[in-house]
FIKEMAR-554733 format. One record per residue: x, y, z of N, C-alpha, C in turn; residue in one letter; residue number from 0; chain. Coordinates in Angstrom, 2 decimals. Example, Ala and Ser with C-alpha at 12.3 -4.5 7.8 and 13.67 -1.06 7.14 Angstrom:
<atoms>
((13.19,-5.69,7.80),(12.30,-4.50,7.80),(13.20,-3.30,7.80),A,0,A)
((12.85,-2.25,7.08),(13.67,-1.06,7.14),(12.90,0.03,7.87),S,1,A)
</atoms>
This chain:
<atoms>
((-33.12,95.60,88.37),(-31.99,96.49,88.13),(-32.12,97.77,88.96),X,0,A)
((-33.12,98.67,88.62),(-33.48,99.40,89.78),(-33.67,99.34,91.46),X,1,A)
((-33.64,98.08,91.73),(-33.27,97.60,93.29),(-31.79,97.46,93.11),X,2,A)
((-30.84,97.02,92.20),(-29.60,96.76,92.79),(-29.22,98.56,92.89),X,3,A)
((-29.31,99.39,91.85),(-29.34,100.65,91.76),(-28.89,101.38,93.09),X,4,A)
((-30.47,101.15,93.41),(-30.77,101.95,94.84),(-30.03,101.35,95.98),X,5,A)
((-29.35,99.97,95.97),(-28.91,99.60,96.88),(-27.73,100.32,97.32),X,6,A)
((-26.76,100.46,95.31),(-26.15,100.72,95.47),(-25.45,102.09,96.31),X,7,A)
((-26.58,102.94,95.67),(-26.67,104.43,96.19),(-26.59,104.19,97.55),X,8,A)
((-27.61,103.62,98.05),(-27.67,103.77,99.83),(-26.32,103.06,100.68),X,9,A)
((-25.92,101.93,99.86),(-24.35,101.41,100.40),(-23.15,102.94,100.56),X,10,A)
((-22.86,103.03,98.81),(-22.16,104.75,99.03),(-22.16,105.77,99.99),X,11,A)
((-23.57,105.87,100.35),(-24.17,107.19,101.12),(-23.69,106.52,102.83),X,12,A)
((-23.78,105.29,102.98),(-23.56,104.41,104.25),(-22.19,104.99,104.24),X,13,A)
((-21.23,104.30,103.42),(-20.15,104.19,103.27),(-19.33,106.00,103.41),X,14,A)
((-19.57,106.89,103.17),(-19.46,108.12,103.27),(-19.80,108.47,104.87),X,15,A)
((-20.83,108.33,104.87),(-20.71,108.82,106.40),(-19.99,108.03,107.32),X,16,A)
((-19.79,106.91,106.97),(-18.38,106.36,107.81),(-17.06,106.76,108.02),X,17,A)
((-16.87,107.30,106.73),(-15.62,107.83,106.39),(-15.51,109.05,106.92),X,18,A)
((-16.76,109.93,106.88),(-16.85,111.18,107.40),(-16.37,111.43,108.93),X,19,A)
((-17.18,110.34,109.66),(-17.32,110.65,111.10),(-16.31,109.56,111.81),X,20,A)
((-15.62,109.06,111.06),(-14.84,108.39,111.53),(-13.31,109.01,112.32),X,21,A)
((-13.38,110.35,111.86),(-12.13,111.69,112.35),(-12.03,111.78,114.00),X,22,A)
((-14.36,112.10,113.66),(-14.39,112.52,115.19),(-14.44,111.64,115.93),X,23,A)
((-14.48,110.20,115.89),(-14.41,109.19,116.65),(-13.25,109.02,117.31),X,24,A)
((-12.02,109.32,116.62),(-10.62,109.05,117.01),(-10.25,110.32,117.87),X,25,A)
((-11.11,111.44,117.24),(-10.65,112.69,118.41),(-10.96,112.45,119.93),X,26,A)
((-12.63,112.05,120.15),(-13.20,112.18,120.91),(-13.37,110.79,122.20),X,27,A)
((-12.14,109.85,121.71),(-12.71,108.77,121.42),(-12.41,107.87,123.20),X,28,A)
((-13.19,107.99,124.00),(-13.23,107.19,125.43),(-14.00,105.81,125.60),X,29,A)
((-13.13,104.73,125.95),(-14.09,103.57,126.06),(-14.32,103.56,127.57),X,30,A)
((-15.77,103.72,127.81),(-16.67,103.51,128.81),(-17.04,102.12,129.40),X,31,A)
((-16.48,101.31,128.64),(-16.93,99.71,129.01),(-16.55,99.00,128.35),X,32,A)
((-15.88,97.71,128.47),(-15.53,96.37,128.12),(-16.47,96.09,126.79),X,33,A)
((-15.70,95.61,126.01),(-16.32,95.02,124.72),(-15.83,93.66,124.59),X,34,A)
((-16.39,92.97,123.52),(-16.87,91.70,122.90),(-17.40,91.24,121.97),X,35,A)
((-16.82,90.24,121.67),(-17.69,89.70,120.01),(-18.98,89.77,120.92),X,36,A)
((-20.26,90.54,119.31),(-21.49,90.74,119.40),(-22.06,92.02,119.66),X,37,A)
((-21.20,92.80,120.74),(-21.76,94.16,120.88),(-21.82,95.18,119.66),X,38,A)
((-22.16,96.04,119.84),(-22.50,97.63,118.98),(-22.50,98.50,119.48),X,39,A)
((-22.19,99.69,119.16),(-22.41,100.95,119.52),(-21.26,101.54,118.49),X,40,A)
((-21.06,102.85,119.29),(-20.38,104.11,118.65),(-18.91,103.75,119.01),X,41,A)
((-18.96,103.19,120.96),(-17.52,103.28,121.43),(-16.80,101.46,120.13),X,42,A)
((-17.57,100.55,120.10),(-17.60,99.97,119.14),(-16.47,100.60,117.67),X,43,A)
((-17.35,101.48,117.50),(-16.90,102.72,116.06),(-15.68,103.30,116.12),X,44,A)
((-15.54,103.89,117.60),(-14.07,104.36,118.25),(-13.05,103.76,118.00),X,45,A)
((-13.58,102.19,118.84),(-12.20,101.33,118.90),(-11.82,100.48,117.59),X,46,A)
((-12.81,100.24,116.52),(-12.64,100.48,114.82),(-11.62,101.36,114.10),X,47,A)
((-12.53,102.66,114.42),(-11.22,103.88,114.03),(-9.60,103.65,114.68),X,48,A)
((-9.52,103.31,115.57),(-8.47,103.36,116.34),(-7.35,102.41,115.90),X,49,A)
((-8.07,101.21,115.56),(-7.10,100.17,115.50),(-7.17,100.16,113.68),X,50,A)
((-8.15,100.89,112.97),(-7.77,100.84,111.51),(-6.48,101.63,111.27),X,51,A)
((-5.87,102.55,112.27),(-4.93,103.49,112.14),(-3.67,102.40,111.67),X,52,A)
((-3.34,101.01,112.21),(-2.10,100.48,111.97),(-2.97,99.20,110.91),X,53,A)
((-2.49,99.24,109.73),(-3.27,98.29,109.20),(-2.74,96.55,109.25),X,54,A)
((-0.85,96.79,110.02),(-0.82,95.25,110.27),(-1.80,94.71,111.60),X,55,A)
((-2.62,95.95,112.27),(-3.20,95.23,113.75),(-5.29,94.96,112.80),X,56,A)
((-5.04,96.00,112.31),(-6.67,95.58,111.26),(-6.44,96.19,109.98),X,57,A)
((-6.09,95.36,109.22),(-6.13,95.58,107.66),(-7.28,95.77,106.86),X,58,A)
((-8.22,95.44,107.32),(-9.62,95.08,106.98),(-10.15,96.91,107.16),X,59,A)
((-9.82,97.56,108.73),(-10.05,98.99,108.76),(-11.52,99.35,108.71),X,60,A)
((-12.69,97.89,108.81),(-13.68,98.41,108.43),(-14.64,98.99,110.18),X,61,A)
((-14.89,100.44,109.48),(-15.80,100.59,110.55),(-17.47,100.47,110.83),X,62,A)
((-17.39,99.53,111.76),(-19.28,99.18,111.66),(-20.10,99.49,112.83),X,63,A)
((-19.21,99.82,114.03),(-20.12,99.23,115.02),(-20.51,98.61,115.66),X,64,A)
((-20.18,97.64,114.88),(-20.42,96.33,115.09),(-19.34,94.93,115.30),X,65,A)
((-19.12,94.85,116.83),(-17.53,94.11,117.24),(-18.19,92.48,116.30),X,66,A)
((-17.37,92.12,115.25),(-17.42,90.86,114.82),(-16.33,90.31,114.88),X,67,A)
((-16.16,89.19,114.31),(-15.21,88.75,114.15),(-13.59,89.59,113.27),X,68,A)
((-13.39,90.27,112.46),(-12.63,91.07,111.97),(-12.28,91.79,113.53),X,69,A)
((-12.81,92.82,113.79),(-12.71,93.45,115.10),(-11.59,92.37,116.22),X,70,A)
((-12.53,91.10,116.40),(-12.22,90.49,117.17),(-10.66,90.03,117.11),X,71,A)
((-10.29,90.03,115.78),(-9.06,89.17,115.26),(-7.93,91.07,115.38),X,72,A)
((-8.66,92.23,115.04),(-7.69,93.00,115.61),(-7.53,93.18,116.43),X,73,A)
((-8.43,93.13,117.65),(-7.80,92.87,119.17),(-7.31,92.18,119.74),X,74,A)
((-6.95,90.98,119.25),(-6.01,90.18,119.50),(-4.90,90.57,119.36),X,75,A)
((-4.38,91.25,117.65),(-3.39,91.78,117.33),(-2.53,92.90,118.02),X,76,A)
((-3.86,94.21,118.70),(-3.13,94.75,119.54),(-3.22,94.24,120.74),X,77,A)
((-3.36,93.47,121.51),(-2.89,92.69,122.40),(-1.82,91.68,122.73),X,78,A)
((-1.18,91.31,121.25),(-0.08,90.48,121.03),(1.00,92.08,120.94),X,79,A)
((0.68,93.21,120.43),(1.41,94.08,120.19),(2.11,94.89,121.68),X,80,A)
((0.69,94.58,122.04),(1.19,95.27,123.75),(1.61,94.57,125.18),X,81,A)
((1.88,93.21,124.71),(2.11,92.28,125.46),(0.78,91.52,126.42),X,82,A)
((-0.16,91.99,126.09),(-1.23,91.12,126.59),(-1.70,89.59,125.97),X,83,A)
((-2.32,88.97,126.77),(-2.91,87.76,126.39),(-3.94,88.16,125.55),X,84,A)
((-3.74,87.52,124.23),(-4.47,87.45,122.68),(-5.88,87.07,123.16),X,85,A)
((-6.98,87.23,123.93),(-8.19,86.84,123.95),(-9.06,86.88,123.63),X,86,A)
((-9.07,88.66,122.39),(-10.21,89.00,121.75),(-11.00,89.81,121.79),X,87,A)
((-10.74,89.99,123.12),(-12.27,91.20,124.09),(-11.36,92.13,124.60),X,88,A)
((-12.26,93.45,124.69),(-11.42,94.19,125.15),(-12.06,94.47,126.77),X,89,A)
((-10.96,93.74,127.25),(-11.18,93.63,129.47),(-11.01,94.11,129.94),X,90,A)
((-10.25,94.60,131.11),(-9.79,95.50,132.18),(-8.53,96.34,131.88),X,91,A)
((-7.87,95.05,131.31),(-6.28,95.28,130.94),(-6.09,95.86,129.44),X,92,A)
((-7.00,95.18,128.64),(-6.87,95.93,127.21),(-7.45,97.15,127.27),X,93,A)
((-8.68,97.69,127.76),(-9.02,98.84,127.76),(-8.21,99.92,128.39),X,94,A)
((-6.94,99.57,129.77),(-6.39,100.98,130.27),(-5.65,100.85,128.86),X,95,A)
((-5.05,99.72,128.42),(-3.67,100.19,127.68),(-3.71,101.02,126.16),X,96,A)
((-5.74,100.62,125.73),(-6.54,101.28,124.53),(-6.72,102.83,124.59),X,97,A)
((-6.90,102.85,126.13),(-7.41,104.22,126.50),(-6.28,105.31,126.73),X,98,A)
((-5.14,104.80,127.09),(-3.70,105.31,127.41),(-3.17,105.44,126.00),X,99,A)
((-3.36,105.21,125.07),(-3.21,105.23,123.37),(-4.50,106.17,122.98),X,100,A)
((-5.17,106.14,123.58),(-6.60,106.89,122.41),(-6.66,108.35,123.01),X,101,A)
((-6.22,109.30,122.71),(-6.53,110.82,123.23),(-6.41,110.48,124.47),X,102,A)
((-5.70,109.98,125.37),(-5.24,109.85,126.88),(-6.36,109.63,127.50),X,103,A)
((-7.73,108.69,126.88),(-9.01,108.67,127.67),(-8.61,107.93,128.73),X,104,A)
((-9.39,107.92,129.67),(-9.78,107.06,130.70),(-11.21,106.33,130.66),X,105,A)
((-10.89,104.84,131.68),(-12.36,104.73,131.75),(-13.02,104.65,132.99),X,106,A)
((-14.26,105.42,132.49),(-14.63,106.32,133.30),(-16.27,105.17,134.17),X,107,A)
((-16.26,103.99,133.33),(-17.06,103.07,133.71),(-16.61,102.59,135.17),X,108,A)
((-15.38,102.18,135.48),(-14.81,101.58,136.63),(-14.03,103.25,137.34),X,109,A)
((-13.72,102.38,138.66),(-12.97,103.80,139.31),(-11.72,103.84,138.62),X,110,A)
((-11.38,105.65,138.59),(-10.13,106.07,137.58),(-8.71,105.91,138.54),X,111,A)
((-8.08,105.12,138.24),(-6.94,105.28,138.69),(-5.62,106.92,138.33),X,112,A)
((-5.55,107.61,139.18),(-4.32,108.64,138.88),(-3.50,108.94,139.71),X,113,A)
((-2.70,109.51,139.88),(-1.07,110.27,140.80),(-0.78,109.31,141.12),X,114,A)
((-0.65,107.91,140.67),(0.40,106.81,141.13),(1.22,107.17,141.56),X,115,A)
((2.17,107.18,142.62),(3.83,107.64,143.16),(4.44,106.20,143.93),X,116,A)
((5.46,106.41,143.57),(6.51,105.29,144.34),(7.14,105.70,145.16),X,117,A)
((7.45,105.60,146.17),(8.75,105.66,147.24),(9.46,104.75,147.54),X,118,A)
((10.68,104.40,147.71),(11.31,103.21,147.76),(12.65,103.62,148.86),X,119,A)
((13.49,102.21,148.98),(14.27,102.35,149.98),(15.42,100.91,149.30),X,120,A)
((16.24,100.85,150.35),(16.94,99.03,149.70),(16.15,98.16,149.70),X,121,A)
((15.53,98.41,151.14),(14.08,96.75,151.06),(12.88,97.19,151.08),X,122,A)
((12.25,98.34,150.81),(11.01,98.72,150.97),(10.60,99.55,149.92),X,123,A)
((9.35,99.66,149.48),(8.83,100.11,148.67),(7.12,100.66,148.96),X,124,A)
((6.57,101.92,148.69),(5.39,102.19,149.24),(4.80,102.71,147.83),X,125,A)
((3.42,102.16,147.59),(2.77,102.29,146.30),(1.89,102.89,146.45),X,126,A)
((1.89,104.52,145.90),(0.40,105.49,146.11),(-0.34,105.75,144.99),X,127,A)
((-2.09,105.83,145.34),(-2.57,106.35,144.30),(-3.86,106.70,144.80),X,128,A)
((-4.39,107.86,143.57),(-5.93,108.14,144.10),(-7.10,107.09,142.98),X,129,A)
((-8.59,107.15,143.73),(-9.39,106.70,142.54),(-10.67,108.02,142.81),X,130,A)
((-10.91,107.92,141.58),(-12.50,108.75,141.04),(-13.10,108.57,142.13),X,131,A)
((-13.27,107.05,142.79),(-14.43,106.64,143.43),(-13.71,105.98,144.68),X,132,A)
((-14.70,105.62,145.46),(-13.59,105.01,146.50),(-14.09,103.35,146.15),X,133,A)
((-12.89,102.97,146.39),(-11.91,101.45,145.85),(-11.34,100.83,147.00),X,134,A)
((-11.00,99.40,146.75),(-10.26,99.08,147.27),(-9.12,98.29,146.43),X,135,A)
((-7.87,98.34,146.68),(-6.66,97.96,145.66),(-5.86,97.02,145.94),X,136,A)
((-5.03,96.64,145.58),(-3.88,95.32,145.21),(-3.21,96.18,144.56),X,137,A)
((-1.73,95.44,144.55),(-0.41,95.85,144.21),(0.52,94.31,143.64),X,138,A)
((0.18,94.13,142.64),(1.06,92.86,142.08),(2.48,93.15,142.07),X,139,A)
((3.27,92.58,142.75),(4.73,93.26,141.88),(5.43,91.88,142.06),X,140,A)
((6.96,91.94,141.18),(8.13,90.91,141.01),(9.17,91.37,140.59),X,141,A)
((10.22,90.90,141.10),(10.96,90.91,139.96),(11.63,90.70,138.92),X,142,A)
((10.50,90.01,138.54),(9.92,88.98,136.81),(9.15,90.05,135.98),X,143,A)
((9.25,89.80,134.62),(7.91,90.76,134.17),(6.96,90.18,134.41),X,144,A)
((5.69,90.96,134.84),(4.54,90.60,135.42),(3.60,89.62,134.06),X,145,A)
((2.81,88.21,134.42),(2.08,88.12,133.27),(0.89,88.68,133.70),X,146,A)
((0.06,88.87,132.54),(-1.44,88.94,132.87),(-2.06,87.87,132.22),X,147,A)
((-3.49,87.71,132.57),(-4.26,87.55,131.33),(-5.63,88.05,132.37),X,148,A)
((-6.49,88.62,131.01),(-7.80,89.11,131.36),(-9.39,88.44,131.03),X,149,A)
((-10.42,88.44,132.09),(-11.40,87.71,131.99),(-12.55,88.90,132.24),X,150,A)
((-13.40,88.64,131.65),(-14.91,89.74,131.79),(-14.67,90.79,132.85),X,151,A)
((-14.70,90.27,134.21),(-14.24,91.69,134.80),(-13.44,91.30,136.00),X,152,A)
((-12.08,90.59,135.36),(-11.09,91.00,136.15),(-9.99,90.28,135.74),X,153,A)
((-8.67,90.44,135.97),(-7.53,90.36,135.53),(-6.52,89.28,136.27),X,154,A)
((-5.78,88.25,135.85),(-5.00,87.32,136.35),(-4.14,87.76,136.31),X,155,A)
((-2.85,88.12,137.69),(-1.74,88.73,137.42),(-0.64,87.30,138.43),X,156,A)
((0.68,87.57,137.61),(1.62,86.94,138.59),(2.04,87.44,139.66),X,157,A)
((3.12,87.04,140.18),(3.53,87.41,141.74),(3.46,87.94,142.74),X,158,A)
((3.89,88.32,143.72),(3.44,88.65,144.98),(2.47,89.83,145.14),X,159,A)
((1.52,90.17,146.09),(0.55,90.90,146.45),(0.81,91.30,147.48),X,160,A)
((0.04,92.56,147.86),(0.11,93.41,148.86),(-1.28,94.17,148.70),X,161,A)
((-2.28,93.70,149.67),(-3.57,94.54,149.51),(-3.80,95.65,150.32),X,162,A)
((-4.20,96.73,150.48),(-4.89,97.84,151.22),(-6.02,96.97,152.20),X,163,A)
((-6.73,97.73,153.11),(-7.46,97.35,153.90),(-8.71,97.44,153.15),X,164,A)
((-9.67,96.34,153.71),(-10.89,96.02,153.02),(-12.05,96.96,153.10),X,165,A)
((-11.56,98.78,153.62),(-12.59,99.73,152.85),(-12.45,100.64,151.91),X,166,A)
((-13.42,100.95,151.25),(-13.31,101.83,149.70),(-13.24,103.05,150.12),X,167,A)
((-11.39,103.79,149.62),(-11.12,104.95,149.67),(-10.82,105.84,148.47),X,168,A)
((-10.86,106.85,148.46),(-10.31,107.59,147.23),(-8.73,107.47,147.00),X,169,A)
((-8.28,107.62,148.40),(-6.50,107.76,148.37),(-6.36,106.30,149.23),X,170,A)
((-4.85,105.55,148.36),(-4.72,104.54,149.22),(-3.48,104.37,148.96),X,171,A)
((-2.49,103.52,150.08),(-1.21,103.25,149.86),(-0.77,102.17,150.07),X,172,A)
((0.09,101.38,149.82),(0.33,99.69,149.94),(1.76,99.96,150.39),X,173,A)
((2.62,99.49,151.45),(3.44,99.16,151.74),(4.36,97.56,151.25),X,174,A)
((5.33,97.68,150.49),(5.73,96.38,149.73),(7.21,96.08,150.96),X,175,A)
((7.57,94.97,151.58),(8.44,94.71,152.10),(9.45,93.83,151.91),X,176,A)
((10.28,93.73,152.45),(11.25,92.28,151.64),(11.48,92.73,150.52),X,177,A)
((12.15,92.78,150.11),(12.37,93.74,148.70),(14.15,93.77,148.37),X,178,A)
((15.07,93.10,147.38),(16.18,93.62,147.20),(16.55,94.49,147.04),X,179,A)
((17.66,94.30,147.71),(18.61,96.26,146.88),(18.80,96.29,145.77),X,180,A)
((18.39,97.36,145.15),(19.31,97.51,143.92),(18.64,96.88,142.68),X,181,A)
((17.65,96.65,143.41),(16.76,95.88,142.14),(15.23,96.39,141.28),X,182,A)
((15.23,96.22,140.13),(13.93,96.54,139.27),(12.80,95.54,139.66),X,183,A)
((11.85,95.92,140.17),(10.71,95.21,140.42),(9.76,96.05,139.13),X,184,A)
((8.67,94.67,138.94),(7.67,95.03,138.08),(6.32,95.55,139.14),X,185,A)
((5.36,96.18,138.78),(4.16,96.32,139.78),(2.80,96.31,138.68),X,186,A)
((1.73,96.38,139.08),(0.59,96.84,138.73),(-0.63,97.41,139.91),X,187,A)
((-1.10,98.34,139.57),(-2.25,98.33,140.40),(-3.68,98.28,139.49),X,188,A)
((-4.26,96.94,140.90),(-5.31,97.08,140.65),(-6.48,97.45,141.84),X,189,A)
((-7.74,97.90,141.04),(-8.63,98.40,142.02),(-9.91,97.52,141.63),X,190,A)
((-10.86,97.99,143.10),(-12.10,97.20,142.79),(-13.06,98.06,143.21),X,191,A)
((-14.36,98.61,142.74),(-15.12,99.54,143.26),(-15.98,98.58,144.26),X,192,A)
((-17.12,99.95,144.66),(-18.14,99.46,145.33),(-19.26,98.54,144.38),X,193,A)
((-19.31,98.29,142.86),(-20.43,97.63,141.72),(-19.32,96.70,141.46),X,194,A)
((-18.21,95.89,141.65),(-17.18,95.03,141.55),(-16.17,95.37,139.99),X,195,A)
((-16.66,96.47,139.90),(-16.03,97.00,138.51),(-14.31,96.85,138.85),X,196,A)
((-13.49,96.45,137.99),(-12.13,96.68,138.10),(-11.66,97.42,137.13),X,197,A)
((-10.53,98.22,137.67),(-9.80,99.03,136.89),(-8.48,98.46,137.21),X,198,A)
((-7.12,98.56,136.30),(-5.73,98.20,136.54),(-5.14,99.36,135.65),X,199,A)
((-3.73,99.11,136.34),(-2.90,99.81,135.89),(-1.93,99.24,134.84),X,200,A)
((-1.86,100.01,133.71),(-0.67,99.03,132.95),(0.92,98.40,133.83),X,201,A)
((1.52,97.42,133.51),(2.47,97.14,134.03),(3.68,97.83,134.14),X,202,A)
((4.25,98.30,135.17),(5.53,99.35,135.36),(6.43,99.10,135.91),X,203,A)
((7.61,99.67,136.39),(8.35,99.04,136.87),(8.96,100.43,137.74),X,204,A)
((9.79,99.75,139.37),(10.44,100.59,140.01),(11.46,100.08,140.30),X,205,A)
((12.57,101.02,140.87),(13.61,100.54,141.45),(14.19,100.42,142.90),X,206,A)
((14.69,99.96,143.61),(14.98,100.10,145.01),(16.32,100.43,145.12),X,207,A)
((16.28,100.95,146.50),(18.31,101.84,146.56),(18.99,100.83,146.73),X,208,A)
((20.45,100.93,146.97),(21.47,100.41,147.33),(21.69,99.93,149.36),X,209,A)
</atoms>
């Protein structure tokens, strides 16, 4: 009786500091790297807090640390929510769109994609952006919505491509050609560092003139 006792106490006392520090997790909260059923840590704890916020994506809400199966079944959920492929893990593609939702983190594991700009014309279109690190990039675009689906470290996208030249810059620009008037194309960018790390851009869309 005195062992279930003490268990109990130390479960409570567990259970409290979860609840406690679970605030600053959501304040503070940047995923640095790809997760998966099995891992642990804190960013683990983050992306717990994060997704206990909507309880139809984790009802369960429990925070451990520890990506299990529960975890696993809410990342699916926000991945069916955000139009990604339901796979479980959080990849290239689930993490910008986690991190673009969580205190505007970035991740800071792969090179950072920022100042995306478009320029466009009736048939032409020019796709800019800088990275943290120097990269080299791709430019998916259609004018279909783009699919994805994501694998350990890197991302399956549909339609046509347009790559940059094969050295790693900070600033780079893609020229898109053939292009209708008047029309909404979808795009993404993606990058690849010098450690084969990928970063992408969520899926967007531009328009071309008349």
């Amino acid at each position: 009786m005195k062992n279930i006792t003490r268990f109990l106490k130390t479960a409570t006392v567990a259970l409290a500091l979860i609840v406690m520090t679970a605030p600053l997790f959501a304040q503070a909260a940047v995923l640095n790297r790809q997760l998966e059923l099995g891992m642990s840590g804190s960013d683990v704890s983050a992306l717990q807090t994060f997704l206990a916020q909507t309880p139809s994506i984790y009802p369960q809400g429990l925070v451990t640390g520890f990506f299990g199966n529960f975890t696993k079944a809410a990342v699916m959920n926000f991945q069916s929510h955000n139009g990604i492929a339901m796979v479980g893990r959080v990849g290239p593609l689930t993490l910008a769109a986690l991190n673009a939702q969580m205190s505007g983190g970035l991740d800071t594991a792969s090179a950072t994609i920022s100042n995306v700009n478009i320029t466009t014309s009736n048939a032409t279109a020019t796709v800019a952006w800088n990275t943290s690190e120097g990269a080299r990039g791709i430019v998916y675009y259609s004018s279909n919505p783009l699919a994805t689906y994501e694998h350990e470290k890197s991302v399956d996208v549909s339609g046509a491509t347009a790559m940059t030249d094969t050295s790693y810059r900070v600033y780079q620009n893609v020229a898109l050609s053939g292009l209708l008037s008047n029309t909404t194309y979808y795009y993404l960018v993606y990058t690849t560092d010098q450690q084969g790390n990928v970063s992408v851009t969520l899926p967007s869309t531009f328009h071309t003139t008349n």
